[in-house]
N, C-alpha and C positions, 0 to 999 in steps of 0.2 A: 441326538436322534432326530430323524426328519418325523413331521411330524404327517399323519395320515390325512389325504385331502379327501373330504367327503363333499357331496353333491346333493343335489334334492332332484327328483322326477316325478311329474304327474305320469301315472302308466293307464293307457286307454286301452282297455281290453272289449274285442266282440268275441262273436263265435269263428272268426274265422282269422283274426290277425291279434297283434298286441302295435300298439303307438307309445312311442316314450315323446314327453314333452319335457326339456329341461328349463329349469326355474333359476333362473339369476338371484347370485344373493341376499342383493336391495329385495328381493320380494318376499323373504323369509321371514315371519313374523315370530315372535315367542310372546305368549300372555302369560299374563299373572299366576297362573301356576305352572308355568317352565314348560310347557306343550308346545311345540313347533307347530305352527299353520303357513297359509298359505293360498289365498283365494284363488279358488279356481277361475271366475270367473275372468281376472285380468291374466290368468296365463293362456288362457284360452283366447284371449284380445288379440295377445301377441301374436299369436298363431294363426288369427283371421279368421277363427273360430267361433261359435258361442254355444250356449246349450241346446237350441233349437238341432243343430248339427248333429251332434251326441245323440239326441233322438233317432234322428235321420242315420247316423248308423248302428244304429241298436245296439251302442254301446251295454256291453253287461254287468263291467264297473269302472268303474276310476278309482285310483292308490293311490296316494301320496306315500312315496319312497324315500328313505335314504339310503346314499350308496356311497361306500367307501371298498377303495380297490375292488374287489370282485363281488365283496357281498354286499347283498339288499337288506333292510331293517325297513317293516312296513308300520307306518306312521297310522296311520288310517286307511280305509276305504268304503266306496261309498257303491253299493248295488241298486241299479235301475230297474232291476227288475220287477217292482212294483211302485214306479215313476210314475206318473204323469207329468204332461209340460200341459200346462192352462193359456193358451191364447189368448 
């Protein structure tokens, strides 16, 4: 049997688009109790990105996804809509 290849994506949703960011393996973390992570903040590096950005476009949340074949299984997510960024 082949075995099903799954993937991870950070999903940036506003009010008016969605962004997938894909996450390379080496950056999948698992802790001490078996939960998958994954810092936002260095896939967003990769990207040329940071959170000051996300603000700037009124990002409404971020998800951390897994996807295998068609379907999504949402890991986490994270709503801005009562964010602040502190300069």
């Amino acid at each position: 049997m082949q075995e099903q290849q799954k993937r991870f994506i950070y999903v940036i949703e506003t009010a008016t688009e969605s962004r997938e960011l894909l996450i390379e393996d080496n950056e999948i973390l698992e802790n001490a109790d078996g939960e998958i992570d994954c810092p936002l903040d260095s896939v967003l590096s990769k990207y040329k990105l940071g959170l000051e950005d996300l603000f700037a476009m009124k990002v409404a949340t971020v998800s951390l996804m897994e996807e295998a074949c068609s379907a999504r299984k949402l890991i986490r997510s994270i709503s801005f809509e009562n964010l602040r960024l502190n300069k």
